[in-house]
N, C-alpha and C positions, 0 to 999 in steps of 0.2 A: 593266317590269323596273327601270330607274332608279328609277321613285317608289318601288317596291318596297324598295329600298336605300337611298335619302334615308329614306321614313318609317320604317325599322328605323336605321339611323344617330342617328336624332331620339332613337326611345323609347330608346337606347343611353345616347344623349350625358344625356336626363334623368332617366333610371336612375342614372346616374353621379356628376350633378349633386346629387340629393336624396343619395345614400349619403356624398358627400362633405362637405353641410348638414348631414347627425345626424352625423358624425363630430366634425362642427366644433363643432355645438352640444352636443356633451357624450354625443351617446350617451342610449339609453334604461338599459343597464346603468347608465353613470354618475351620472344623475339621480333613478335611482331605490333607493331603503334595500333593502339585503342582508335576506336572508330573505323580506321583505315588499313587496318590488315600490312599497311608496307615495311617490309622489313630489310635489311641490307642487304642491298643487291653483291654479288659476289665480283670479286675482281674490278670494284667501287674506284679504285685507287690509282685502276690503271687508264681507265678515263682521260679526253682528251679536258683543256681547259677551254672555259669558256670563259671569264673575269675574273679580274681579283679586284677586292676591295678593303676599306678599311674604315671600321662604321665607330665612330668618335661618342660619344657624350656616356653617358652609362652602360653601354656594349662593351666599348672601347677595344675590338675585337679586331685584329687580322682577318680575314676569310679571302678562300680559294671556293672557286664555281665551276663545277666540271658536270660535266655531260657523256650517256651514252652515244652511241654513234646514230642513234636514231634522232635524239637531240643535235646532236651536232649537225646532220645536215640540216635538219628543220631550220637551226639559227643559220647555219651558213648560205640556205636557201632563201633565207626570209621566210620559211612556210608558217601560216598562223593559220587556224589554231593547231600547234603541234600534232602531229600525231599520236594515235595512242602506240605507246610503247615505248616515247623517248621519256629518260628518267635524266633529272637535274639533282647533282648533288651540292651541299654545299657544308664546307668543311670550316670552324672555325677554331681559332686560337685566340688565347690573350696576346694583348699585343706591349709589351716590353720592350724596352734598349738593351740595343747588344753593347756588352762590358767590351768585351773582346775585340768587334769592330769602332766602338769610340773611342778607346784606348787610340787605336791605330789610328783615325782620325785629330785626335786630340778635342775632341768637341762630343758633346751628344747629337747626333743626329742619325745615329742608324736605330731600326726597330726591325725587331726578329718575332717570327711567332714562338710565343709562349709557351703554357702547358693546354691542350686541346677544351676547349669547352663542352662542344657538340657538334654534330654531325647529322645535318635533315638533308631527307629528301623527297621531290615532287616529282611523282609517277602517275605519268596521262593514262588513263583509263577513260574514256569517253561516255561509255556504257555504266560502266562498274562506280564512276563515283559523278554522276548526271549532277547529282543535287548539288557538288559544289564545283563546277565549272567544269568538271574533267577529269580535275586533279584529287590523287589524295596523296594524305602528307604523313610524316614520320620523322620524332628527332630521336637520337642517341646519344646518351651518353656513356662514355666507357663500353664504347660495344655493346650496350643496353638500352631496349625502347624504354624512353620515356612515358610510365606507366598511367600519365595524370589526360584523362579526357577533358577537363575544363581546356588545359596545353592545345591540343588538337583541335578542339572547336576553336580559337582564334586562328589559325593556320587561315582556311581559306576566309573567313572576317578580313582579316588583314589584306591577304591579295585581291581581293574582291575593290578593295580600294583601290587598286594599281586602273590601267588602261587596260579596258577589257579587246582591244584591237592587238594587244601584246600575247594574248592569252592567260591575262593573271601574272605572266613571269616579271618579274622585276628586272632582271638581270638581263643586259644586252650584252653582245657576243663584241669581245676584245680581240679582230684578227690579227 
């Protein structure tokens, strides 16, 4: 009867223990994008690339476009409509002149990325997100989902206006 009561005490105290670690660490609600559940895939970073670009007028943003490996052969295949599983990230920064490399030029003409803006991503689900192409989406900032659903509802509005023969993705593959 005691061990009885110590190992219920145990499964208690680490019941308790873990509820108090997701609280601390943010929560699945809070780590993860409103509407869409997606949250940062892990090892984001090490990703192969898939473009880069540099979106001018009020952006005025650097951005890298990287892909898991399920993405990546999809684009490297041409396969449309992706598969569910490949996950497109895209990483942005302000886009600033480098002091340091103009110097050395003597002119301005180099641009560095900045301080980070956000960080979204479009993860196929086929099934799981039917009603907007496939895709659902998620942006972070500071390693934080972006909390605003009005945010998220433009996500697939906007790609919905891309070529639906692409699958919604904007972004073509730089080999």
């Amino acid at each position: 009867m005691k061990w009885a009561r110590i190992r219920s005490s145990v499964i208690a105290t680490t019941a308790c223990v873990i509820t108090v670690m997701s609280v601390v660490a943010g929560g699945a609600d809070e780590e993860a994008s409103p509407i869409f559940g997606v949250k940062i895939p892990a090892g984001y970073r090490d990703w192969q690339m898939i473009s880069v670009a540099h979106e001018a007028g009020s952006l005025n943003d650097l951005r890298a476009v990287l892909g898991n490996d399920i993405a990546i052969k999809a684009y490297r295949d041409g396969t449309r409509p992706f598969p569910d599983g490949a996950i497109i990230a895209r990483l942005a920064w302000k886009y600033v002149p480098s002091d340091e490399n103009n110097a050395i030029f003597g002119q301005i003409q180099s641009f560095v990325p900045g301080p980070a803006t956000n960080t979204q991503f479009s993860v196929k689900d086929s099934k799981k997100y039917a009603d907007t192409g496939g895709w659902g989406y998620g942006q972070f900032e500071d390693g934080k989902a972006n909390r605003s659903e009005a945010l998220m509802q433009t996500c697939f509005a906007c790609h919905a206006r891309g070529n639906k023969a692409d699958d919604f993705v904007f972004t073509h593959y730089t080999p």
